[in-house]
C-alpha positions in Angstrom: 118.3 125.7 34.5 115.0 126.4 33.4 116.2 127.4 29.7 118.3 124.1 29.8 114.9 121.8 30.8 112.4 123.9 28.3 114.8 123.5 25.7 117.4 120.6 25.0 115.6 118.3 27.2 112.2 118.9 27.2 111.9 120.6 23.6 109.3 123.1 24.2 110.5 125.5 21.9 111.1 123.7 19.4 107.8 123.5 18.7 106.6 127.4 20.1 109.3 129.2 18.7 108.3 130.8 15.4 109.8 128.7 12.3 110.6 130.8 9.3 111.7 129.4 6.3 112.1 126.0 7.7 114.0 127.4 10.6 113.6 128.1 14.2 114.0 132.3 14.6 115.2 132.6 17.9 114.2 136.7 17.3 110.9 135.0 18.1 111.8 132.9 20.9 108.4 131.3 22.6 105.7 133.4 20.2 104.3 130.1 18.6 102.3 129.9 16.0 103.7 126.7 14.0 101.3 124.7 12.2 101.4 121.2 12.8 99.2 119.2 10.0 98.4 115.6 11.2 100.4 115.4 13.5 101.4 111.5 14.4 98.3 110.6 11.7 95.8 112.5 13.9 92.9 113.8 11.7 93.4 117.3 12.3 95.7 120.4 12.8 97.6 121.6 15.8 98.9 125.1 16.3 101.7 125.8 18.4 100.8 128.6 21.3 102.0 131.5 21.9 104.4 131.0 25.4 106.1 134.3 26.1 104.9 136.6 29.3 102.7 138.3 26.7 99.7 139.8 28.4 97.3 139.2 26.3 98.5 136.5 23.7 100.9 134.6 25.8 100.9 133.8 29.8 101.3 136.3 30.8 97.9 136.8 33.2 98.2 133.1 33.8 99.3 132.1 37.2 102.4 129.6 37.9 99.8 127.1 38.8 97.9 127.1 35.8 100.7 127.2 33.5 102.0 124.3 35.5 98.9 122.5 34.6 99.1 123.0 31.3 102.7 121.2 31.2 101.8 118.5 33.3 97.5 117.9 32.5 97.0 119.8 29.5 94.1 121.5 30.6 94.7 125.0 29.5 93.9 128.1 31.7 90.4 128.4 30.8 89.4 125.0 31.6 89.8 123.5 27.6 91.9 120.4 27.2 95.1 120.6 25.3 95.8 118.8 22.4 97.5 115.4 22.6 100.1 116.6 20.2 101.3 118.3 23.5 103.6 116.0 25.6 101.8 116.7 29.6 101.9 112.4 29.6 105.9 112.8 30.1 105.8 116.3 31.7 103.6 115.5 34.6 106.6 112.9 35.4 108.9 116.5 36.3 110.5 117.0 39.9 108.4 119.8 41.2 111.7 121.9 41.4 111.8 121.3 37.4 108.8 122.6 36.5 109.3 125.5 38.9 112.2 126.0 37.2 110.8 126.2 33.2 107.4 128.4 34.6 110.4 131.1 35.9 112.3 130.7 32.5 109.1 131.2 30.7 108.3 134.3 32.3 112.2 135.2 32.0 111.7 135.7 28.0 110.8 138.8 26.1 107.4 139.2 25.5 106.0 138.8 22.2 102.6 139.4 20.9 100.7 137.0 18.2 102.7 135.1 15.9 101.7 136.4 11.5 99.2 133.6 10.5 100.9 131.0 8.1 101.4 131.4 4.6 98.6 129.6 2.4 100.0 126.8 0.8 
């Protein structure tokens, strides 16, 4: 259930699954790491995190509760506020079962460490 919400419905990884080519690479299901230029004729660049149960580049060492306050407030675990780019307006709507839900499917995927940095343009 939690794959179905992060993913047809809520699109998260869409956006934090590693693109290559122009494609999504499901090999690299949650790592991040998209660049997002402008996004919605904002003035500057978002990157997509990294959103696997990595220890040290992912969520892993985050608790459920501040992962669930990224979705839904987008602070981020260290206290810094998330980019508007990310959704948390529409998120912080979810059923508290939902969002249970996507934080176990999140920690369900392999983990990955840091996405390569994009190629220079």
């Amino acid at each position: 259930y939690g794959e179905y919400l992060a993913g047809p419905v809520g699109h998260c990884m869409d956006c934090h699954t590693t693109y290559v080519m122009g494609a999504i690479d499901y090999t690299q299901l949650g790592r991040g790491g998209n660049v997002y230029a402008k996004p919605f004729g904002y003035q500057w660049a978002a990157v997509s995190a990294n959103i696997t149960p990595h220890m040290d580049f992912g969520l892993g060492a985050w608790t459920d509760d501040e992962i669930k306050r990224a979705i839904t407030e987008g602070i981020s675990r260290n206290g810094r506020e998330l980019l508007p780019f990310m959704p948390y307006d529409l998120y912080k709507k979810m059923e508290p079962r939902d969002l249970d839900a996507v934080v176990a499917y999140l920690r369900s995927i392999p983990p990955l460490g840091p996405a390569a940095p994009p190629a220079a343009e």
